[in-house]
N, C-alpha and C positions, 0 to 999 in steps of 0.2 A: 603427494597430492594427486591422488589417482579416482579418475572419477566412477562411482559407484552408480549403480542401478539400484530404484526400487520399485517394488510392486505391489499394489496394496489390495487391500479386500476386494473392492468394486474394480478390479485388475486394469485398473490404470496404472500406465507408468511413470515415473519421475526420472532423470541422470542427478547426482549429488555430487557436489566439491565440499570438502573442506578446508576450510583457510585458517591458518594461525596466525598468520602476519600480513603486516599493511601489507607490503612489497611482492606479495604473493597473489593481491587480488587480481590482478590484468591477467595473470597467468591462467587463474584461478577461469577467470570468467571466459577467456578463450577455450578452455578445455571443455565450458557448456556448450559452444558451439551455438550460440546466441548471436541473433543481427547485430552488427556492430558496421555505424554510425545506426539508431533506431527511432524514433520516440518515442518517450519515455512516461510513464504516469503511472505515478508513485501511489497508492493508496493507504491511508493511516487511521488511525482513530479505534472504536471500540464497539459494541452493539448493549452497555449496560444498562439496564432498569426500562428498556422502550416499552411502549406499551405495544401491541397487537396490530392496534390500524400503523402505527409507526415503524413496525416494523416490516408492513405489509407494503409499503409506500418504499421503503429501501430494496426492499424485491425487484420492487417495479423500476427503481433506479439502475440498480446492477443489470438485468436483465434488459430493458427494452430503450436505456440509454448508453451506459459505461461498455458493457459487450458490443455492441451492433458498432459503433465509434472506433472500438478498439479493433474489430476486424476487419474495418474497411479502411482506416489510415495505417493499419498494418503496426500499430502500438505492441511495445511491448510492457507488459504491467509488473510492478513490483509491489510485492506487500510484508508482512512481517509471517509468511508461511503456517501458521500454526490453526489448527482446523476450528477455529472461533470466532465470534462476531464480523468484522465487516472481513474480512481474511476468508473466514466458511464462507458468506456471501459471493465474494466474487468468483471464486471456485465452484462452487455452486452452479453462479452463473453461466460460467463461461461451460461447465458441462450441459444445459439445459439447453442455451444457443447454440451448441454443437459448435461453438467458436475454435481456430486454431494458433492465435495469438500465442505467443509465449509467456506463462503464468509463470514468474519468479519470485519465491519464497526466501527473505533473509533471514536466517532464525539462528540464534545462542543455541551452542549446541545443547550445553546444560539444563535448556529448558526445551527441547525436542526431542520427544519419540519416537523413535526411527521404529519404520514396517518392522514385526516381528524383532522387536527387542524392548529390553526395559528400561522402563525411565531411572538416568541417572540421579532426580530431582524430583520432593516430594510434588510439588507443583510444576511439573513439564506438564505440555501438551502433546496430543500427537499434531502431525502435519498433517495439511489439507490435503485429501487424496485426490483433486482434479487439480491440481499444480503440475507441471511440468519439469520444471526446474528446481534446484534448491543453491542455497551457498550456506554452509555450516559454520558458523561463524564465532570466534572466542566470546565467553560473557556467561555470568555467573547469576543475573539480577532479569526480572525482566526491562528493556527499553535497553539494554546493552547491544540490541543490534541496530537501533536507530542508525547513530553514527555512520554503522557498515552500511545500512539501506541509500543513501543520502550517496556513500562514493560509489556501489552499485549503478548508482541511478545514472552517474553523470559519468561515469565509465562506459556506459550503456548507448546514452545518448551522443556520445562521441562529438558536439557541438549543434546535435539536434536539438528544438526544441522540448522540452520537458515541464512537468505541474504535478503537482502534489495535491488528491485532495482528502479531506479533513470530513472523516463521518463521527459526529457526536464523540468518543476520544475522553479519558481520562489526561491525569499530571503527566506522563507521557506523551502525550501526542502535543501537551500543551508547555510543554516544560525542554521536548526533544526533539520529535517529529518535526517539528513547524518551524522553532528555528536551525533546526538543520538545514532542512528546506533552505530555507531564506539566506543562510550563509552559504549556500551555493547557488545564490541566485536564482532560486526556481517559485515560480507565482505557484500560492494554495488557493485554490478555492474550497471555502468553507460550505458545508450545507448547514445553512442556518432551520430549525426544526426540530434537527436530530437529536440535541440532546448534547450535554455538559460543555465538552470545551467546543465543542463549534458552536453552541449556541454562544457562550462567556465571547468568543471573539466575532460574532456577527454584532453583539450589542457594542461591542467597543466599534464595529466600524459605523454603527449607528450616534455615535458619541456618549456612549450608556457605560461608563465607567470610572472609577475613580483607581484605578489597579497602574499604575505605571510600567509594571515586565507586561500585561496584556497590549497597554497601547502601545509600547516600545515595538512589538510585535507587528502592531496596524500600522504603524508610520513609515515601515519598510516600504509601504505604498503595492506593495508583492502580492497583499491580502485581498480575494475577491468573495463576493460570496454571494447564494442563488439560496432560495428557498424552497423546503423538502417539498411544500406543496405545489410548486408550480409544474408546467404543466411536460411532455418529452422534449416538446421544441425546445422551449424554453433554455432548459437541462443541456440539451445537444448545443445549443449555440452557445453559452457557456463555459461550456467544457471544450467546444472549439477553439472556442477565443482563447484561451489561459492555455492552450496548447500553440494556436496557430495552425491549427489543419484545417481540412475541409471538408 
């Protein structure tokens, strides 16, 4: 478990571990040389079928709310690393704010494209190139690193506070993400707006369901949720609260 350098087009760099077993992650994550006790904020979900202004509005969230937050409480972010929807987003971000938070990517090996190598997997991705970090983690399927993202998270935040939030999201994010989240006790704020599963669970907190695993979900009491259109304040305060920073 020797950690790896990469370097990618736009000659950013990354450090990479790779883990094959539970009992190897502490080791695993001390070897990235990551702040430990931190806090923590997990980001999940997906960027499919948005239209234009909607995705223009998530821009403007990564950028001029979730960055600027995360560099001044000294956050450390985790997301499922792989250079696609709200994952390219944040990355994105944090290179356009010139932010220096620690961007951690948890990604199934099987489905990542390492710098100059080939995909072992007809559907891999490559990883986001303004990441910093990665953990290479076992898993054959995509959402097989949920699980590992969720003990990253709380490994990371050492008894910090910690929140997960939920952008628009496939069965995935609604199926794994969220209650993993919630089995370790960490509040989601939902952006209701975005699209699929954050909108399905903004309307159950609204009372708009007849789905039982959805409200099983909202009655953890865990679940908070803001809406895409509102305004930065708004967003910041927020995403304060379901952290506890300031």
């Amino acid at each position: 478990m020797k950690p790896m350098q990469f370097t990618f087009n736009n000659n950013q760099a990354a450090v990479a571990v790779q883990v094959t077993h539970d009992q190897d992650l502490s080791v695993a994550i001390k070897q990235l040389q990551l702040p430990i006790p931190s806090v923590v904020l997990v980001v999940v979900g997906g960027a499919s079928g948005l239209a234009a202004d909607t995705l223009q509005q998530l821009q403007f969230l990564f950028i001029d709310v979730l960055c600027p937050i995360a560099e001044k409480a000294g956050l450390t972010v985790i997301d499922g690393g792989t250079d696609a929807g709200v994952m390219q987003l944040m990355g994105q971000a944090r290179a356009a704010t010139g932010s220096t938070f620690p961007l951690v990517g948890v990604v199934a090996l099987s489905k990542a494209i390492l710098p100059q190598a080939q995909p072992v997997d007809e559907d891999a991705a490559p990883l986001e190139p303004n990441h910093t970090h990665f953990l290479l983690v076992p898993g054959h399927d995509w959402g097989d690193e949920s699980a590992w993202i969720a003990k990253v998270a709380e490994i990371l935040a050492g008894g910090k506070p910690s929140a997960t939030i939920l952008i628009n999201g496939g069965l995935i994010a609604l199926n794994q993400d969220v209650p993993n989240s919630l089995e370790h006790g960490r509040p989601v704020l939902v952006i209701s707006g975005s699209g699929r599963s954050a909108d399905r669970l903004a309307a159950a907190i609204e009372g708009q369901t007849t789905d039982p695993k959805t409200q099983k979900l909202v009655d953890s009491g865990l679940i908070y949720t803001i809406d895409l259109a509102e305004d930065k304040v708004s967003f910041g305060q927020a995403l304060q609260q379901v952290l506890a920073v300031s």
